[in-house]
C-alpha angles and dihedrals in degrees: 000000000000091000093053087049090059098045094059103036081054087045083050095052097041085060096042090052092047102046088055097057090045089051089053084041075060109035083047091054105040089052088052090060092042082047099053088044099045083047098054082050100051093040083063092062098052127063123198118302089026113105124200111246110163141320121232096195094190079073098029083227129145125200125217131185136192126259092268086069106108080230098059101099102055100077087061092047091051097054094050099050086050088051090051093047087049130359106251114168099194093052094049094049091054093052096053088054102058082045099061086056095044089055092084089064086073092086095046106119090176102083140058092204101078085120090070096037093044115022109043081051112035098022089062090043095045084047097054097042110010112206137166094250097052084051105062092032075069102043090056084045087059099050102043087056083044079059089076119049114102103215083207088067100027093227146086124266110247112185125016114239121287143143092252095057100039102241131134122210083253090063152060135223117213115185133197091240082065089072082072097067108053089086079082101068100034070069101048087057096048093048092049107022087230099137091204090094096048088044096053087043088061107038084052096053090042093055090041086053086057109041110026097043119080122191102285091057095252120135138242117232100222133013113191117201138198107257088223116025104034102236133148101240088167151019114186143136127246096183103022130091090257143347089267096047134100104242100206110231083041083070105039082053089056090053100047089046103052081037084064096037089065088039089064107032101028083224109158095211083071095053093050091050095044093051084048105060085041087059093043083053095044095040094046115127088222105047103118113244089253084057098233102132133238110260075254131013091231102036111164097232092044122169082042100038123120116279111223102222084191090057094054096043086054102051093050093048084053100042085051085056100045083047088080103049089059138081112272099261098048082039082065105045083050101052081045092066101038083056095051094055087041097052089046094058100044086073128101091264092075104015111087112208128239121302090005133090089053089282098298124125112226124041120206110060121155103197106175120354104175092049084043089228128143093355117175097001145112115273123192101232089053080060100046100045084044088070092045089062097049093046096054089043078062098051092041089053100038087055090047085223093158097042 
């Protein structure tokens, strides 16, 4: 009798199992189909030069920026990971046409954030169909963002100084985002075999690794440096609760970033920081059981504080990737709980459907609270590193890495 009891209570589970990855298949499948046709849409209310930023539907305004914007090369991105899911033409075409305006930002020295920009846009480009021209759009890309690192402090200059950010001329902000764009440059080494890039990509996580990060593995948002000494003078935050709280997507940045470091070295030590701050996100008390995060993990009004829908895109496309890094029982708990963000945002509660939500994909952003900009709303990069997520959930399960 026991044994009967058994066989069914496994046959039960293995249903139940199984019925739960073919509702995400489908869920996966049926928000490909709302994204290409959000994007098409949304394709329709820019012209050329106009990026998509965000929608604030109580006004049925969308806001656009230029191609100077750090977001600007998301929508790109985005167009080009939906064509590779599923060839779309429309949607390609669009993409290379943006392209061709974006391409002048390769030569901006202004910004740190040439890895958003550039490489979400012309590193998938140049992925899919590698050409000359993509190449050495990338390469000036790379060393306009190279412009920028200070060898006295061992990291790249984020923002330039201004009242707003607290920082003096004597001194840098390094914020937590710029651990984003240092792909980048692991490319530009391996394109031209100059080992500079690689070499400031390392020296500015390892200093981030040192100065952003406190005990419990949680990240500062800014760190602002003495131009000629080195030292820390501050560590605050620009778009957390306070200057001692854990903004969401900041550390969802940190985790991406240190996820791609080991990538790309195969240094342990990465892979130790990067499993660490997955374990800080996951563990947190006040992680809501669906796992999409509070705008801050230590908002002041939790349990009803904003959710941010782009930090919790961006921490299962990371932890997909992390899955794979990992032994094969922690690479499944991993990929569990990738699936599980992932499956909670492809519901109606964040997925906007077609023709609403100005175009874009996710609802729920919260892009800056203190600064009260772009709240509640959808925001491009939660879309593009949405797809992401589900892209590498198809690769992962067409590899049956996890069987």
């Amino acid at each position: 009798m026991k044994k009967f009891y058994l066989f069914y209570l496994m046959a039960g589970l293995f249903i139940v199992t199984g019925f739960r990855k073919q509702n995400l298949d489908d869920k996966v499948n049926a928000t490909l189909q709302t994204a290409i046709k959000q994007y098409a849409y949304l394709s329709k209310q820019v012209s050329v030069g106009k990026y998509p930023k965000t929608y604030f539907a109580d006004k049925n305004k969308l806001e656009t920026s230029n191609s100077d914007w750090w977001c600007s090369g998301f929508y790109p991105g985005t167009l080009l990971y939906l064509n590779e899911m599923q060839s779309t033409p429309e949607l390609k075409r669009e993409a290379f046409k943006v392209l061709d305006d974006l391409k002048k930002e390769q030569f901006n020295k202004t910004t740190h954030d040439l890895g958003f920009m550039m490489f979400c846009s012309f590193g998938n480009a140049e992925r899919l169909e590698p050409s000359k021209e993509y190449e050495t759009i990338l390469m000036n890309s790379a060393k306009s963002l190279a412009s920028r690192f200070n060898p006295k402090i061992g990291c790249i200059k984020s923002w330039d100084s201004a009242s707003w950010n607290h920082a003096t001329k004597e001194e840098s902000p390094v914020i937590i985002d710029n651990m984003m764009n240092l792909e980048l440059l692991f490319w530009a080494t391996r394109h031209s075999g100059d080992s500079t890039y690689y070499k400031i990509a390392v020296q500015h996580a390892d200093k981030t690794m040192i100065n952003h990060y406190r005990k419990d593995y949680s990240s500062f948002h800014e760190v602002v440096y003495n131009n000629e000494t080195g030292k820390v003078t501050k560590q605050i935050t620009n778009q957390g609760a306070s200057d001692d709280s854990a903004w969401a997507r900041g550390q969802g940045w940190g985790l991406y970033g240190y996820v791609v470091m080991y990538r790309e070295t195969k240094d342990v030590k990465y892979l130790k920081q990067a499993k660490n701050i997955a374990h800080f996100i996951l563990n947190h008390p006040n992680l809501p059981k669906d796992k999409i995060p509070y705008w801050d993990f230590n908002a002041p009004n939790i349990p009803n504080a904003l959710r941010d829908s782009s930090a919790a895109s961006l921490m299962s496309s990371a932890l997909f990737e992390l899955s794979g890094y990992v032994d094969k029982k922690e690479g499944k708990q991993l990929y569990k709980e990738a699936t599980e963000i992932l499956s909670n945002l492809l519901t109606p509660e964040y997925i906007a459907a077609v023709d609403t939500n100005g175009g874009f994909i996710l609802k729920h952003g919260v892009g800056n609270m203190p600064n009260k900009t772009e709240i509640d709303t959808p925001l491009t990069y939660g879309d593009y590193y949405l797809v992401e997520a589900m892209l590498r959930y198809k690769q992962i399960e067409k590899k049956k890495v996890f069987k």
